[in-house]
SEDOSE-679617 format. One record per residue (C-alpha): x negated, z, y negated. Coordinates in pm, 1 decimal, m for minus. Layout:
<rs>
         xx         zz         yy
          X          Z          Y
...
</rs>
This chain:
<rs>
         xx         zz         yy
     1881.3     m462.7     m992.3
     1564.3     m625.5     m877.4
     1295.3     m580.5    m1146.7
     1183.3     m933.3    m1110.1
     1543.1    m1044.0    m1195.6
     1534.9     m880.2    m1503.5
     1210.2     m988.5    m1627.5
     1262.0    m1343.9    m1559.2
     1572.5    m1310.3    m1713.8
     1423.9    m1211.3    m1968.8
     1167.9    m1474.4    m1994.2
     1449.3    m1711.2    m1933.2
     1586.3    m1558.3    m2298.6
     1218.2    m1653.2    m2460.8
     1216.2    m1994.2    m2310.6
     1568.3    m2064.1    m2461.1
     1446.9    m1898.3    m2793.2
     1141.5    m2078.4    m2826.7
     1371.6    m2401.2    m2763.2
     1567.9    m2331.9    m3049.7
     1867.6    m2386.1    m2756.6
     2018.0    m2006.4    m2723.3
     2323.1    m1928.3    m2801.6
     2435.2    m1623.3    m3037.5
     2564.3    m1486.9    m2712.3
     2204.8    m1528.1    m2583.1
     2068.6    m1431.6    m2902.5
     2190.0    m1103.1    m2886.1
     2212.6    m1058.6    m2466.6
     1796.8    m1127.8    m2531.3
     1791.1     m827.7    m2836.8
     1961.3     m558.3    m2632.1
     1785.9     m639.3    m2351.7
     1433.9     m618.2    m2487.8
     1518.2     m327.0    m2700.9
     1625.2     m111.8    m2416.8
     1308.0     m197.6    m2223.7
     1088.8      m89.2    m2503.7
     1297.7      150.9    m2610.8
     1383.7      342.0    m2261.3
     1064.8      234.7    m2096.1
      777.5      246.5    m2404.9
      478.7      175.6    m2182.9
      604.7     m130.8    m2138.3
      599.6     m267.3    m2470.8
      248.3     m479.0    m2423.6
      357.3     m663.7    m2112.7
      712.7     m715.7    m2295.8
      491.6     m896.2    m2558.8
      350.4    m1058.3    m2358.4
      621.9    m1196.7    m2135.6
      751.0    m1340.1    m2433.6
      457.9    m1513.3    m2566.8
      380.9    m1696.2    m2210.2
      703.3    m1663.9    m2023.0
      584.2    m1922.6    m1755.1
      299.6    m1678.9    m1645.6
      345.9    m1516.4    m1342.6
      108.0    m1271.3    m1401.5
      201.4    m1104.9    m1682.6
      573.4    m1139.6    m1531.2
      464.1     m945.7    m1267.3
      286.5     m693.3    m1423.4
      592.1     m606.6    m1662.2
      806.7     m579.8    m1326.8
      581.4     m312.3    m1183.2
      586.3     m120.4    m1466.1
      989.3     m171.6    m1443.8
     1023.0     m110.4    m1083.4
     1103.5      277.6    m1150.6
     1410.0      110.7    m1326.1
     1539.3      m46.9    m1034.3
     1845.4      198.6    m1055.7
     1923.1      205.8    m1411.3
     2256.4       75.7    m1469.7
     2268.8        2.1    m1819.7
     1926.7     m181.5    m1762.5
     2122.4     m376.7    m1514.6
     2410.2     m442.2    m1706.8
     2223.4     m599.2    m2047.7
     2017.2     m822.0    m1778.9
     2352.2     m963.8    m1596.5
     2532.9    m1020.5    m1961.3
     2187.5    m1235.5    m2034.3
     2235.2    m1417.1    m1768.0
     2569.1    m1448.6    m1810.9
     2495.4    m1593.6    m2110.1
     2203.8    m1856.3    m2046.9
     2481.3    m2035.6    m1831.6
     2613.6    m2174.9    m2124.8
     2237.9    m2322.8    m2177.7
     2139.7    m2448.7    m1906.1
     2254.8    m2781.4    m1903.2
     2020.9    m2856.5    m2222.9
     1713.7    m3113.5    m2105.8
     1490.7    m2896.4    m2308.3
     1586.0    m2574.1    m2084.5
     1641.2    m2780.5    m1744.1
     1264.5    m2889.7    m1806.9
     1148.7    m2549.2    m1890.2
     1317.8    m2380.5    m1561.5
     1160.2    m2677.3    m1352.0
      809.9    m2505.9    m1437.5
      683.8    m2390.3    m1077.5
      601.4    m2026.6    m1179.8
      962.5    m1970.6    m1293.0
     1085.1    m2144.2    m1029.6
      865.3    m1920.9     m785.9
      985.1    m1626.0     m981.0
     1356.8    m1695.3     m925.0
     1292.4    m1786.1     m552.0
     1124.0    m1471.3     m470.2
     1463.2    m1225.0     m574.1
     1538.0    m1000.5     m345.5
     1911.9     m948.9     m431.6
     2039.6    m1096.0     m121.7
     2421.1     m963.3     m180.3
     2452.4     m988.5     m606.8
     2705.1    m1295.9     m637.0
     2551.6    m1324.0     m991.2
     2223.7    m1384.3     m848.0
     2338.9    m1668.5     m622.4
     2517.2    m1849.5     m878.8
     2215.6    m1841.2    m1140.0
     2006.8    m1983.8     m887.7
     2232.4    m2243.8     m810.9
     2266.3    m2327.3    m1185.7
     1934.1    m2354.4    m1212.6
     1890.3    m2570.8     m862.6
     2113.4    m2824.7    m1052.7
     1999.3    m2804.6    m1344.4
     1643.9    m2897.9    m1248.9
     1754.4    m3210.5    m1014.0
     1968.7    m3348.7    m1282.7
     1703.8    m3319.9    m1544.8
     1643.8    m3698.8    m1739.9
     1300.7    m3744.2    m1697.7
     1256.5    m3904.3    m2011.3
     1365.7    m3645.5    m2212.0
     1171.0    m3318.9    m2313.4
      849.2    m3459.6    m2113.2
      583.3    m3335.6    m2387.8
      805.1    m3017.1    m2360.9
      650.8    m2949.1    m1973.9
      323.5    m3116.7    m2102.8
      315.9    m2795.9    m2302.0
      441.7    m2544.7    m2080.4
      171.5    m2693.8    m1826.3
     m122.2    m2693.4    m2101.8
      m38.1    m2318.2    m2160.7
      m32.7    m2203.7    m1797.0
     m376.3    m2394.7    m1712.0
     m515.1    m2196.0    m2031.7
     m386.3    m1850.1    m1896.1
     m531.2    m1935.1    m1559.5
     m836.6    m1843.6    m1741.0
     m728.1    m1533.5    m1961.4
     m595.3    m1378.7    m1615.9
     m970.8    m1404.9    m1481.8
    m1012.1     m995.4    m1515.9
     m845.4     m665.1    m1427.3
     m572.6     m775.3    m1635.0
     m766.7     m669.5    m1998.4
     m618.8     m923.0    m2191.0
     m287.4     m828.3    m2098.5
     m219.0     m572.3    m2404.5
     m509.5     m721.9    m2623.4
     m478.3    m1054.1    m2672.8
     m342.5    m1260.8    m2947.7
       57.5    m1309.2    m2931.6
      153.3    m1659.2    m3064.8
      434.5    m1660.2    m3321.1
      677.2    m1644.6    m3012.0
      645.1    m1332.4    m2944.1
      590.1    m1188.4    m3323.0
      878.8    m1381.6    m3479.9
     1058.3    m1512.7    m3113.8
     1127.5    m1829.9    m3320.8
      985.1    m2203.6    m3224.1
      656.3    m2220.8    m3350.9
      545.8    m2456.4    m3685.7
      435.3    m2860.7    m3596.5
      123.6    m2771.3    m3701.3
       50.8    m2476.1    m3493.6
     m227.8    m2453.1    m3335.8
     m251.4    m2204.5    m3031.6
     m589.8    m1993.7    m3016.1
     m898.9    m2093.0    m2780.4
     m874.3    m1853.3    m2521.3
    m1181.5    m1634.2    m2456.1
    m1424.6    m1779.1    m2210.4
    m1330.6    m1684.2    m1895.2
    m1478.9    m1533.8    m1610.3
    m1655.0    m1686.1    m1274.7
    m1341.8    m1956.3    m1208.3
    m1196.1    m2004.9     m881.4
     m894.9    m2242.1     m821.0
     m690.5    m2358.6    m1065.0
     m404.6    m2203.8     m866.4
     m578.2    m1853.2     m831.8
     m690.7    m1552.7    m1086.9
    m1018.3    m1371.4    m1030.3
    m1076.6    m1002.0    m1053.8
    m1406.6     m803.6    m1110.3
    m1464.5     m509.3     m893.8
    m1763.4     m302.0     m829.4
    m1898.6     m143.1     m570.8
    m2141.4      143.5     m400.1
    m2259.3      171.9      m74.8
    m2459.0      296.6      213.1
    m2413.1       26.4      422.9
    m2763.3     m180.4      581.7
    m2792.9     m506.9      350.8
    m2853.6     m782.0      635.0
    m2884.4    m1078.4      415.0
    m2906.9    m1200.6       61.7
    m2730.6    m1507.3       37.9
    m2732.5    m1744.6     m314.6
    m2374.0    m1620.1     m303.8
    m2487.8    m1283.0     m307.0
    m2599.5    m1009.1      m34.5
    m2403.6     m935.3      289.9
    m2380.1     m601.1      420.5
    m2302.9     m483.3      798.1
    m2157.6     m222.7      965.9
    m2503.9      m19.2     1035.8
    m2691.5      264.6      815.4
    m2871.7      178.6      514.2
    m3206.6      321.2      537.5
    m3247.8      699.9      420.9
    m2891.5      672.3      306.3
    m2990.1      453.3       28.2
    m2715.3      354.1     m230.8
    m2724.1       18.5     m369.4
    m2452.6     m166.8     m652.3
    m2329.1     m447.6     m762.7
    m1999.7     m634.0     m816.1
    m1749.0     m845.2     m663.2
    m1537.8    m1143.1     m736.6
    m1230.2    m1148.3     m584.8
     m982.2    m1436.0     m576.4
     m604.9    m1380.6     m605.6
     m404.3    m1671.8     m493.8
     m106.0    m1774.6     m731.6
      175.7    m1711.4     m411.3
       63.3    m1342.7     m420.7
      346.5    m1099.5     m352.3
      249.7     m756.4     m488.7
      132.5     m541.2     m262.6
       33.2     m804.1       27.3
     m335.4     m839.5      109.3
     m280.5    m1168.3      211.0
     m506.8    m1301.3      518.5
     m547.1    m1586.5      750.3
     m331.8    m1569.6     1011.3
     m393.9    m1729.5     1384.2
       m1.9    m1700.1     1412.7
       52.8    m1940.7     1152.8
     m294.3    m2172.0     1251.0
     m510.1    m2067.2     1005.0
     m849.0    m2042.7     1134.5
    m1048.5    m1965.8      776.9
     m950.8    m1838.5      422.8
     m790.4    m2127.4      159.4
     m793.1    m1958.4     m171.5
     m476.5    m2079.4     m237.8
     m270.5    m1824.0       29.6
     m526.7    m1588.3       85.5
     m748.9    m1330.4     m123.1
    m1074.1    m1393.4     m102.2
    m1394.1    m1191.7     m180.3
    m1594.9    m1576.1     m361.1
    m1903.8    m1405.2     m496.0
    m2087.1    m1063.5     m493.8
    m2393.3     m990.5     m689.9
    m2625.2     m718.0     m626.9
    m2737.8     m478.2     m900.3
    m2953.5     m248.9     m996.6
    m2863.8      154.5    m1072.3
    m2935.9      115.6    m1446.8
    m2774.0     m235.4    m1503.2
    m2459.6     m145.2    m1245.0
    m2410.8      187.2    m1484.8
    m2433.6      m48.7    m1790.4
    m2185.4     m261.8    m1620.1
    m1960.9       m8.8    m1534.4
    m1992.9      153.8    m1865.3
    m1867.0     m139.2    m2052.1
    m1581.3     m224.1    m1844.6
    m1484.1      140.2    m1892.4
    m1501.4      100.7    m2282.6
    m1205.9     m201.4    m2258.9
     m982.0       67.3    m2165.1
     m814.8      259.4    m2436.2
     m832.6      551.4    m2239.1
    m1206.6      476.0    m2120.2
    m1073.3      460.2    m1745.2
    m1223.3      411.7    m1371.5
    m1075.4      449.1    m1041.2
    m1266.6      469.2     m750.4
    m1114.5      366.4     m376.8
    m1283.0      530.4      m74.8
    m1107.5      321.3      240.8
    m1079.7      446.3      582.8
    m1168.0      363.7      920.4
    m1237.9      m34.6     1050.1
    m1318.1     m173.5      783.4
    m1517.3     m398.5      683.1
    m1729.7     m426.9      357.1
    m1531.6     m759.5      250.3
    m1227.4     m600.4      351.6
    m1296.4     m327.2      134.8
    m1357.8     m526.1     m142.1
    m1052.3     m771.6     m113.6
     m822.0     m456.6     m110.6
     m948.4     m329.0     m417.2
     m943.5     m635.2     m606.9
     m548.9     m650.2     m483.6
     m485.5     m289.1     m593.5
     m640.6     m366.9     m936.8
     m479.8     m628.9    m1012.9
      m93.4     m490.5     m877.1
     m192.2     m178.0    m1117.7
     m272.7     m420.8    m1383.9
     m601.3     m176.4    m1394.0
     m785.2     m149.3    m1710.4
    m1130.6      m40.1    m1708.5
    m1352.1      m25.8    m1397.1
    m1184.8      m41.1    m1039.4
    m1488.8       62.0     m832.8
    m1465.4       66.8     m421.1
    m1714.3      313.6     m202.1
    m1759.2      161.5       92.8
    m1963.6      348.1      402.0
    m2057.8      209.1      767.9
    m1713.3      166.7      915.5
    m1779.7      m71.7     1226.2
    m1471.0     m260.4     1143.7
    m1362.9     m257.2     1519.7
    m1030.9      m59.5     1627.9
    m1260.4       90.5     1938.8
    m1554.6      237.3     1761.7
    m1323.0      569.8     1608.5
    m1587.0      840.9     1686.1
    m1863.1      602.0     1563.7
    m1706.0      569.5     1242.9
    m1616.5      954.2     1279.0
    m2029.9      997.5     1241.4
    m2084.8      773.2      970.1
    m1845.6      954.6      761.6
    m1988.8     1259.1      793.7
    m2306.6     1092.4      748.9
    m2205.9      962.1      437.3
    m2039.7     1202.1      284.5
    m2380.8     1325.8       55.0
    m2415.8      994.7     m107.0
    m2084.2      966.2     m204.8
    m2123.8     1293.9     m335.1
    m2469.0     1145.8     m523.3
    m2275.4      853.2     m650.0
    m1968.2     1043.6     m827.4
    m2207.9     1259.3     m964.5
    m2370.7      963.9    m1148.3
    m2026.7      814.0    m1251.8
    m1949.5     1080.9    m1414.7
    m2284.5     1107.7    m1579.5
    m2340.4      735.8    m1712.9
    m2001.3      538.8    m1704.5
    m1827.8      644.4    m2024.0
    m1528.0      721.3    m1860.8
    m1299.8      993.9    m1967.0
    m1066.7      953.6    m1655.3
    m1192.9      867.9    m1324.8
     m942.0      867.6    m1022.9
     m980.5      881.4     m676.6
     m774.1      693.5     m458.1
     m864.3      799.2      m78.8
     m741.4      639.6      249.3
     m723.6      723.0      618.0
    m1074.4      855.8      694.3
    m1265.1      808.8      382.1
    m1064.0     1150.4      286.5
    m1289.0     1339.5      480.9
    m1585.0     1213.4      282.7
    m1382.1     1252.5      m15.8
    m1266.0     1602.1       m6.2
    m1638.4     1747.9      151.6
    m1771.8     1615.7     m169.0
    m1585.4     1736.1     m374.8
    m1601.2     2051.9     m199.9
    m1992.8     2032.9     m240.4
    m1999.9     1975.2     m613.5
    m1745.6     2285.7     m629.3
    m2059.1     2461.5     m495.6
    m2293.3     2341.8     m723.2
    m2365.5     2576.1    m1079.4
    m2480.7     2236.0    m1219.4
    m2215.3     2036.3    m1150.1
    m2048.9     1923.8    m1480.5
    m1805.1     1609.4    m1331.1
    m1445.3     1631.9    m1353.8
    m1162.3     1423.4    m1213.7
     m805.5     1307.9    m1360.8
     m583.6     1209.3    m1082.7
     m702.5     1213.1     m664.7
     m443.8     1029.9     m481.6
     m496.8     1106.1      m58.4
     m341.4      863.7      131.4
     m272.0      866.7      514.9
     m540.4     1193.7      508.2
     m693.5     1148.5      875.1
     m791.3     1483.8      823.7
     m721.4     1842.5     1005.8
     m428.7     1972.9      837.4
     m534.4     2328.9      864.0
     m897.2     2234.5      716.9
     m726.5     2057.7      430.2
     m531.1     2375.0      338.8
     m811.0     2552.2      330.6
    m1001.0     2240.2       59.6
     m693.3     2264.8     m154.7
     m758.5     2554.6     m368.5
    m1137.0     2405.2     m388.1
     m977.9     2036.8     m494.4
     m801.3     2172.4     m766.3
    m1063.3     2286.5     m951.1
    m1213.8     1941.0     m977.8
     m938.2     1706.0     m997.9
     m660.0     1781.5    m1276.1
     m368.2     1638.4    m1045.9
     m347.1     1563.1     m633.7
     m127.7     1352.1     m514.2
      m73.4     1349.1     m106.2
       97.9     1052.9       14.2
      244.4     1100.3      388.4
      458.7      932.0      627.0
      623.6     1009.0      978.8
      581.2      674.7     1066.6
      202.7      656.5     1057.0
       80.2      567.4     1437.8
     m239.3      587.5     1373.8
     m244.9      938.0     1251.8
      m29.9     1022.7     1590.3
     m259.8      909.0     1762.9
     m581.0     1070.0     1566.2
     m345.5     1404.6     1647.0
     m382.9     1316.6     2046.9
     m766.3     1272.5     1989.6
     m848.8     1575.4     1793.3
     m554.8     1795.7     1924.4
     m488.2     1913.1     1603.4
     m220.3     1797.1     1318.1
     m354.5     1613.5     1068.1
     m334.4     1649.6      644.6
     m112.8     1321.9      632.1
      137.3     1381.2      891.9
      501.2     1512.8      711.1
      499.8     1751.0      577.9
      212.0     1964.5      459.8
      334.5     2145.9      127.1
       42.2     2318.0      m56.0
      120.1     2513.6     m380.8
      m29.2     2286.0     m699.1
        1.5     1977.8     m516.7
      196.9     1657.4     m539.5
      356.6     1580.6     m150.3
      517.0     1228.9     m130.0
      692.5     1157.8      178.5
      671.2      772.9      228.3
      858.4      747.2      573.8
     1100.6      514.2      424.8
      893.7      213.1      275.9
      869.5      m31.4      530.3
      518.6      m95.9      632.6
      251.7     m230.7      889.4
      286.4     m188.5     1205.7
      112.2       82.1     1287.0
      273.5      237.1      960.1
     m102.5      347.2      840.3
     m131.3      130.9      501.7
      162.3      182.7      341.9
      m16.5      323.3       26.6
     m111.3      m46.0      m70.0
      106.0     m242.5      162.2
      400.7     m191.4      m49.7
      491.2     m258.1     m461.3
      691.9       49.2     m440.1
      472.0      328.5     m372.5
      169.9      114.0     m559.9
      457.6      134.1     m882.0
      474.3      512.4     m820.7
       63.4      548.8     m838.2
       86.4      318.1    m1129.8
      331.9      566.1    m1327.7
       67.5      812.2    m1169.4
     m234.2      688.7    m1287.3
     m103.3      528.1    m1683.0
      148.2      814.7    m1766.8
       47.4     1094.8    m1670.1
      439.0     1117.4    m1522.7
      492.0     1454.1    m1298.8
      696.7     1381.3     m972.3
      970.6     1582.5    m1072.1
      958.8     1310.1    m1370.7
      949.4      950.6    m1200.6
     1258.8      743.4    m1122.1
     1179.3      637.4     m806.1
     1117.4      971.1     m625.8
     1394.4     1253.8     m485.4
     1321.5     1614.3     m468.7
     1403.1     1834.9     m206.9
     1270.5     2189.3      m62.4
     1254.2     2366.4      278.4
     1086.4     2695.5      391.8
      759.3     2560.9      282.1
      837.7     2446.6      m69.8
      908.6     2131.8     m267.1
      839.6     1789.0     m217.6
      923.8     1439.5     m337.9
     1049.7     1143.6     m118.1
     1106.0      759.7     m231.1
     1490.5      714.6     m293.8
     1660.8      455.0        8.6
</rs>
């Protein structure tokens, strides 16, 4: 069953809760449903919480169905969610509940199923169609005044990586799931970050790079594709805007297809500010977004070839916020020329910047606090990735360590990757390679160099994770598929906040040939 079914089916069950409108049929539909979430799937307790104290938030549903995507398959899972909705039929014609499903996010929620063949899906959507069109309007209007006040309020609590998800205050709702006293009072929410739309959610990156600073707008600097001088690495951090019609795993763009000429914040993810920074402040930065994380987290994401510096940051802010990251998501970004034709340019800068990247893990691991930093690598940036790490294996003073290093679509030679592995071990506690058959780009990297590269199917290497992704749909050119897609970005979530072995998560098949095991995502 679709994980978004059964989280706003379970919201649903909190609505009609909270209404003091369920049934004893819902009643106890809701109970075995939560329990077997929390009980079957424990990290998930926070965002269950959470779902229940501000079911018409599409953020936190979303974030609970990421961390239930691995459930997809689990039939017991999918039979407690069909008996709930089984049961909220016999609700659904109460004006209290036809107002609450007339709320756009749950609306948007239910439109955006992907169970195109469950007759049970159908038919609740059509129940809830009809109920919202023969709604009286007179009835239950403060009820939607409510719902409304509460969503514009968690516009603002959504304004980070997600760090009020687990933290925050639950409203009796979700302690006692019963409709709250007259004179409750629901709790000023924090003040928020830099606002964007009232219809978008910001997230805070940061960012390191080696790129030449050509202007420093009031907005904040703008960086090119050319050399900073000497290699120089400068900071700072970036704002990005997540519109509220983002589908997880979409880096959603402007698109001359569809006539749109320049970004609206309210389709497309935009990078609205950046602010430059210097070394001591960034760390200080850094080191207190770390410190929000119970497990004193960072992740940093080296991208590949064309691309630009606001690409890179816009891509980051989406993977952060599909992770539901807490802590500091950081992006490297080096001189990529962001143009399909410049390949061997970019192939120098790489190399070129391989040392400071090497300079600026080094610090991280020096003055950010964190206790886990991962490394999520794509395309090209590998190379720069796995040389420095190779260099700090070299070095008698090097004391930085790293949790989980996730290669993605390695544009890398294959045989000079085997060769790295037993030298990326030693620094990085798990590695993860993600590869797919259906990469064209890395085809064609194989015509260039004449040599197979790391992320081509299916390079097995003893003490290291191999993920064939050949059957997630993708791009065209099949080359982003690591964050292009909500299933293999669930799998790197189970990755990165459980610790779960392959052999261990419910989305992935094993299988062997002459060359050993490896995991593939189930069809």
């Amino acid at each position: 069953m679709d994980p978004f079914l059964v989280v706003s089916a379970l919201a649903a069950g909190a609505v009609a809760i909270a209404n003091n409108v369920a049934t004893e049929a819902v009643k106890d539909a809701y109970a075995g449903l939560r329990q077997l979430i929390v009980d079957r799937y424990k990290a998930t307790a926070p965002s269950v919480e959470a779902v229940e104290a501000h079911p018409t938030s599409r953020g936190d549903r979303d974030l609970l169905a990421i961390q239930l995507h691995q459930a997809a398959r689990d039939p017991q899972l999918r039979e407690r969610a069909s008996e709930l909705l089984r049961a909220l039929e016999a609700v659904l014609n109460d004006p209290r509940v036809k107002v609450a499903f007339e709320i756009p996010q749950i609306q948007e929620s239910i439109g955006n199923f992907q169970l195109r063949n469950s007759e049970l899906t159908e038919k609740f959507r059509n129940l809830l169609r009809s109920a919202a069109e023969a709604r009286p309007k007179a009835e239950g209007e403060s009820l939607r005044e409510h719902f409304d006040g509460q969503t514009r309020q968690e516009s603002g609590e959504e304004c980070t990586t997600r760090q009020d998800v687990s933290g925050r205050e639950s409203p009796p709702l979700a302690r006692g799931l019963h409709e709250p006293p007259s004179d409750y009072v629901a709790p000023i929410p924090p003040p928020p970050a830099p606002r964007g739309p009232d219809n978008a959610s910001l997230v805070r990156v940061f960012y390191a790079t080696d790129r030449l600073k050509i202007h420093d707008w009031s907005d904040g600097p703008q960086y090119n594709f050319e050399r900073s001088g000497l290699g120089k690495l400068q900071y700072g951090e970036c704002t990005i805007s997540i519109p509220k019609i983002h589908k997880m795993g979409n880096l959603e763009s402007p698109s001359l297809l569809r006539l749109e000429f320049r970004p609206n914040p309210e389709k497309h993810i935009m990078l609205t500010y950046t602010k430059s920074l210097e070394e001591e402040v960034y760390f200080g930065e850094v080191k207190a977004s770390v410190s929000k994380s119970a497990k004193k987290e960072a992740f940093v994401f080296v991208h590949g070839y064309n691309v630009s510096f606001e690409d890179a940051a816009r891509r980051t802010g989406q993977i952060a916020f599909d992770l539901g990251f807490i802590g500091a998501p950081i992006f490297y970004s080096w001189p990529s020329n962001d143009t399909i034709a410049d390949y061997i340019k970019d192939e120098t800068n790489i190399t070129w910047s391989t040392p400071h990247l090497q300079r600026f893990l080094t610090l991280l691991s020096q003055s950010s606090g964190a206790e886990r930093i991962h490394i999520i690598a794509h395309s090209m940036g590998n190379r720069a990735v796995c040389d420095a790490l190779k260099n700090l294996s070299y070095d008698p003073s090097n004391n930085a360590k790293f949790n989980h290093l996730v290669l993605a679509a390695p544009d890398i030679d294959a045989e000079t990757f085997q060769e790295l592995a037993t030298t990326l071990q030693r620094l990085a506690a798990r590695i993860t390679l993600y590869e797919s058959s259906k990469d064209k780009a890395l085809v064609a990297s194989k015509k260039i160099h004449g040599n197979a590269r790391a992320g081509e199917p299916l390079l097995i290497i003893p003490g290291l994770d191999t993920i064939d992704a050949s059957s997630i749909d993708t791009d065209f050119l099949g080359h982003s598929y690591f964050s292009d897609n909500w299933p293999l970005l669930s799998d790197i979530h189970s990755l990165l906040f459980t610790d779960e072995l392959a052999s261990q998560r419910f989305g992935l098949t094993k299988f062997e040939n002459k060359d050993g095991k490896y995991y593939a995502f189930r069809k």
